[in-house]
C-alpha positions as CSV (number, residue, x, y, z in Angstrom):
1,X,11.1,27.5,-15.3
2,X,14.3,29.1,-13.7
3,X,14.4,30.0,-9.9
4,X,16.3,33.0,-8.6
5,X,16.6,34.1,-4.7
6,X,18.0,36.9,-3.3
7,X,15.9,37.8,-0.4
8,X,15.6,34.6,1.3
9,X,18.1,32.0,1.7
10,X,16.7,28.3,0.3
11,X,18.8,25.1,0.4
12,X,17.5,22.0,-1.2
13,X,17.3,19.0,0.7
14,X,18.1,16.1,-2.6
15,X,17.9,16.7,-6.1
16,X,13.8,15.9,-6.5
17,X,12.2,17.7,-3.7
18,X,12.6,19.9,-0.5
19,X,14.1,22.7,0.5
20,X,14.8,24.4,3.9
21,X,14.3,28.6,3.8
22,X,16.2,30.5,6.3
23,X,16.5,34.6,6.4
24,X,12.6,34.4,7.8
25,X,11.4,35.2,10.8
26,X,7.8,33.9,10.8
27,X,6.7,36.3,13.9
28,X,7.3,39.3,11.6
29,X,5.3,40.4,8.3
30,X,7.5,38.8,5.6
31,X,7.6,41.5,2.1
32,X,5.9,40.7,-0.8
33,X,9.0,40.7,-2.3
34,X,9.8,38.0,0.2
35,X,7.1,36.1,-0.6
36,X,6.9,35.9,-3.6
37,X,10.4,34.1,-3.5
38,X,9.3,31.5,-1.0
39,X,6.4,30.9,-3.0
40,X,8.4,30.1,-6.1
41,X,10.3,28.0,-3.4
42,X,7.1,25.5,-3.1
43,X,6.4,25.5,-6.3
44,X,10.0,24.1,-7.5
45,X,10.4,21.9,-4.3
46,X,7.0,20.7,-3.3
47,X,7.8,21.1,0.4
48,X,9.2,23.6,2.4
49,X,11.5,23.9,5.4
50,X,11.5,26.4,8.2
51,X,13.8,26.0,11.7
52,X,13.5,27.9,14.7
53,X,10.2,29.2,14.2
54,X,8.6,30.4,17.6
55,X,5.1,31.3,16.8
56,X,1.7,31.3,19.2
57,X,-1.0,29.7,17.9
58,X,-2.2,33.1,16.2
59,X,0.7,33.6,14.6
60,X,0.5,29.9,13.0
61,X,-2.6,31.1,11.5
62,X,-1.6,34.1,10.4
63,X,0.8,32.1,7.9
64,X,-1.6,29.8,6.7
65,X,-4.0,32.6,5.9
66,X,-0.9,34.4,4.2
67,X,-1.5,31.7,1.8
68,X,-5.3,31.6,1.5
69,X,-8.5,30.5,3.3
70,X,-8.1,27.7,6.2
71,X,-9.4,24.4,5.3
72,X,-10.4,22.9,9.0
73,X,-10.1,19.8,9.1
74,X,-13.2,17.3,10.0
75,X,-11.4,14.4,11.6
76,X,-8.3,15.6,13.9
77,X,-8.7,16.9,17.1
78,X,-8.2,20.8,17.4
79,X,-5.7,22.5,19.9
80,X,-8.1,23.9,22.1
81,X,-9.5,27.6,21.5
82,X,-8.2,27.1,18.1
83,X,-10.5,25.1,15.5
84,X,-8.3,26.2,12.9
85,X,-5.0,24.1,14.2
86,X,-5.3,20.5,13.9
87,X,-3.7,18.0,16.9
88,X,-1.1,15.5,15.4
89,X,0.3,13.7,17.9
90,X,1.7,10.7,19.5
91,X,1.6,9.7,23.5
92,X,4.3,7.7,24.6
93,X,1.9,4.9,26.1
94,X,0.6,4.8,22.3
95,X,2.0,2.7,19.7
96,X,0.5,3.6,16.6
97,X,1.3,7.2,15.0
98,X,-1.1,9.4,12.3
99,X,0.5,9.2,8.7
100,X,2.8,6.4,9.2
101,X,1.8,5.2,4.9
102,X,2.4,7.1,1.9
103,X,-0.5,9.6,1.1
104,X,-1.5,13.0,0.4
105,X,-4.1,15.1,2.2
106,X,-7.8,15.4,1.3
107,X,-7.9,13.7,-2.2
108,X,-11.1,12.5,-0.9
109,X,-13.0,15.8,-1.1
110,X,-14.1,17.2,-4.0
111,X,-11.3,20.4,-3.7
112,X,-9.2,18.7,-1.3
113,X,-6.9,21.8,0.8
114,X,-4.0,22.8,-1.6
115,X,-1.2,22.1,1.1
116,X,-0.8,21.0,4.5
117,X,1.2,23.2,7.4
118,X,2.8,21.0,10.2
119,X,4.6,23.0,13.2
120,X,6.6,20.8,15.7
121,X,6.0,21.7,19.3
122,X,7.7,18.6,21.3
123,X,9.5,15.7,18.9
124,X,11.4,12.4,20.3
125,X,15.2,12.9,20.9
126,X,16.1,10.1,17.9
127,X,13.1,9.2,15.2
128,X,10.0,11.3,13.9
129,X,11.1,12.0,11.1
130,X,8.9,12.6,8.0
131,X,9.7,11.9,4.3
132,X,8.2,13.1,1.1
133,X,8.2,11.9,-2.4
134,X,7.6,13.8,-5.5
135,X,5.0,13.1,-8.0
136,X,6.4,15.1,-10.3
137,X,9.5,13.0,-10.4
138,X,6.7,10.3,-10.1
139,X,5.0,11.0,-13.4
140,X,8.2,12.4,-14.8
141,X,9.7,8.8,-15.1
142,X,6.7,6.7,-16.2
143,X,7.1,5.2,-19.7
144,X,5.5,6.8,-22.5
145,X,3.6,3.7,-22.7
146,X,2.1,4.2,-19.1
147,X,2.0,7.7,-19.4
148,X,-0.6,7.2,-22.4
149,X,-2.8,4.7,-20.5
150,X,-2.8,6.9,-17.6
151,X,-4.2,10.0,-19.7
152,X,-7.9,10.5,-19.4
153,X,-8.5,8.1,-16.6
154,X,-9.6,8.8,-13.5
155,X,-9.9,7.8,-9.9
156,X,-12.0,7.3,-7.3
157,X,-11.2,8.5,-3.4
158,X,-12.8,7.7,-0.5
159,X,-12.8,8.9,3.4
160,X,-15.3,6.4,4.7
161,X,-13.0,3.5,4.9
162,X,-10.0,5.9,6.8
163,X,-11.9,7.8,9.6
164,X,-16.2,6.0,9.3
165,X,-17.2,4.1,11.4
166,X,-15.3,0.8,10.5
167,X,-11.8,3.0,11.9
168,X,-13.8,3.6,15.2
169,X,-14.5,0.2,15.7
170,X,-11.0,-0.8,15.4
171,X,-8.2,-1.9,18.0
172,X,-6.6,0.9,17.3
173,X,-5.3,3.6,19.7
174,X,-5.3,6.2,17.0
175,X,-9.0,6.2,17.6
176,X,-9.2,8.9,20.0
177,X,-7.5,11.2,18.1
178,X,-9.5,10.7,15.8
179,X,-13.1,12.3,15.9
180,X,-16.4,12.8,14.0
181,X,-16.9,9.3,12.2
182,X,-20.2,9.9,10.7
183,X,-18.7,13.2,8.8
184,X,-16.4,10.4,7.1
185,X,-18.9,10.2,4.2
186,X,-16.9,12.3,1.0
187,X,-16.5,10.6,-2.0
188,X,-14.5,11.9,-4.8
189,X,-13.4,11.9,-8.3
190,X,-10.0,13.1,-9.5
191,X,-7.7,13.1,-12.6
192,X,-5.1,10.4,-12.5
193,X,-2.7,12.9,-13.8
194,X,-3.1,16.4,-12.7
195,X,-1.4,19.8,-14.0
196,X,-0.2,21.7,-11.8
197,X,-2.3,25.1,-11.6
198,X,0.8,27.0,-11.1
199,X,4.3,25.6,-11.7
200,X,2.4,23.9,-15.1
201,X,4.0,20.7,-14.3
202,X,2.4,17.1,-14.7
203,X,1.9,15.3,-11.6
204,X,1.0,11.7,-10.5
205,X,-2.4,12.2,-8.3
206,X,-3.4,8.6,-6.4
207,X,-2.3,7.5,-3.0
208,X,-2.3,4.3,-1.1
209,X,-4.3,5.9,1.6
210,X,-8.1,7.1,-0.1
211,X,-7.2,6.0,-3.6
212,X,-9.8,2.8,-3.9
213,X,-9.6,2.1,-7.4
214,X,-9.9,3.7,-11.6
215,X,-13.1,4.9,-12.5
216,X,-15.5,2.4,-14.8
217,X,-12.8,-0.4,-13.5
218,X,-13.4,-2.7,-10.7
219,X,-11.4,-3.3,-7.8
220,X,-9.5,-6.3,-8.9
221,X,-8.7,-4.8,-12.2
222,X,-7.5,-1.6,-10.1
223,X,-5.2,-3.2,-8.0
224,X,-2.7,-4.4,-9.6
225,X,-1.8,-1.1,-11.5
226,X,-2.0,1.3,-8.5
227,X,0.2,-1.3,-6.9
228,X,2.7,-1.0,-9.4
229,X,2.2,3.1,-9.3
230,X,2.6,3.1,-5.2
231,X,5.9,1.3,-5.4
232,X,6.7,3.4,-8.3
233,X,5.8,6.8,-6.5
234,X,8.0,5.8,-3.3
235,X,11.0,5.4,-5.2
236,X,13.9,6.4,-2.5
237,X,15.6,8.9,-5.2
238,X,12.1,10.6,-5.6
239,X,12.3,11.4,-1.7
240,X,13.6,13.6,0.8
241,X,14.1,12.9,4.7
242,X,13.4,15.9,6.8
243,X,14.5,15.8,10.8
244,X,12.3,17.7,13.3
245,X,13.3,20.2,15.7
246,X,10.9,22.4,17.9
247,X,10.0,25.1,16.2
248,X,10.5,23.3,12.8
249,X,7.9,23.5,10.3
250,X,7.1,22.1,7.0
251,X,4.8,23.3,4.1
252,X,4.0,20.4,1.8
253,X,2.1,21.0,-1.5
254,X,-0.8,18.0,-1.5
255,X,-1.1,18.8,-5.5
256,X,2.6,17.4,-6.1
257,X,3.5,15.5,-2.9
258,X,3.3,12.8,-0.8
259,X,4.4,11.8,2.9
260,X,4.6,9.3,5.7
261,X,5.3,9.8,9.3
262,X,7.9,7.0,10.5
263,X,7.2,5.7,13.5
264,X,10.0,4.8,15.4
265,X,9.8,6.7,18.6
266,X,8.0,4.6,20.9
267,X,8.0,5.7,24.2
268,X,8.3,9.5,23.8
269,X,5.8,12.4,22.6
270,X,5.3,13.8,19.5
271,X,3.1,16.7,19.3
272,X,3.2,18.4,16.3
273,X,-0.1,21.3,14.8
């Protein structure tokens, strides 16, 4: 598919995914001309970029909803006032950070939430940053071999074992900012390889996070595949690195991406929605 843009500005991050968009002022209704350009945008880079965005919590909303209905989430806390904004963030008595392993969002409900929004409202001075691998790259590079095997199968994804019971009963100080364990209880089956609804591409779809194992396999004949998949799928030339401002915001699609959240600011805040 070829890409053109003349109404916003969009610079690619590496050669396999992510792009920053400038020319936008997120405050201000953006064209459908506009749009329609940094929507091709996440479809041919999986996540997008946006810096020096100063937006109230309604405005925050008003973008998601530019791009369909709000999915609120079950197990975050919510800025208050706001149960459409999720809390993400990081005290600096705490040691332990939300997202810090490879995943993607929601594969454990039965239509997880197309894409994730995350707006950065205090970050550390050094560290914080987030990367993000494509699947399409991912899939892209299997064997035809693997590729074959991989057809037809699916997967089986699971919230219990992530934010249940057995988290809250953790040593864990992510725990209270984590809520509602007994709503931990989806269960969900999912294509191994997906199409992409829109951009047509093939994309690898488990993740270390809710992925528990391949559908009419058990667990010990699961592991060792997904294994090889995860260190596969978080190949460093399938990634891109992004650095957080305030204001910054990425728009990751959870149909052809994943991310982790690297911990390495101990001692400072992080508070991101």
């Amino acid at each position: 598919m070829t890409y053109s843009y003349s109404l916003v500005d969009v610079r690619p991050l590496s050669s396999s995914i992510g792009a920053e968009i400038h020319g936008i002022d997120l405050n201000k209704a953006i064209s459908e001309e506009q749009f329609i350009e940094v929507r091709s945008a996440f479809g041919q880079y999986g996540v997008i970029f946006f810096r020096d965005q100063n937006l109230s919590p309604e405005k925050e909303i008003a973008f998601a909803e530019h791009w369909g209905k709000i999915n609120i989430n079950r197990f975050f806390t919510n800025v208050d006032g706001y149960p459409q904004i999720a809390m993400v963030l990081k005290e600096p008595d705490q040691k332990k950070n939300i997202g810090s392993s490879w995943h993607t969002d929601q594969t454990y409900d039965e239509e997880p939430a197309m894409g994730s929004i995350l707006f950065a409202h205090e970050v550390p001075k050094n560290g914080g940053d987030t990367m993000f691998s494509s699947m399409y790259n991912a899939y892209e590079t299997l064997s035809d071999g693997l590729k074959d095997t991989l057809t037809g199968l699916n997967a089986r994804h699971s919230s219990r074992h992530v934010f249940g019971a057995a988290r809250a009963q953790r040593d864990d100080d992510t725990v209270g900012r984590i809520k509602n364990a007994e709503a931990a209880n989806q269960d969900a089956i999912h294509p191994v390889i997906i199409t992409h609804p829109e951009t047509g591409r093939e994309a690898l779809y488990v993740n270390p996070v809710f992925t528990l194992g391949f559908e009419g396999w058990t667990v010990a004949e699961s592991n060792p595949l997904l294994e090889y998949l995860y260190l596969h799928a978080s190949r460093p030339e399938f990634t891109c690195r992004f650095k957080w401002k305030p204001g910054s915001i990425a728009f990751w699609d959870n149909r052809a991406t994943w991310q982790l959240a690297i911990n390495d600011y101990h001692g400072e805040r992080r508070m991101m929605h």
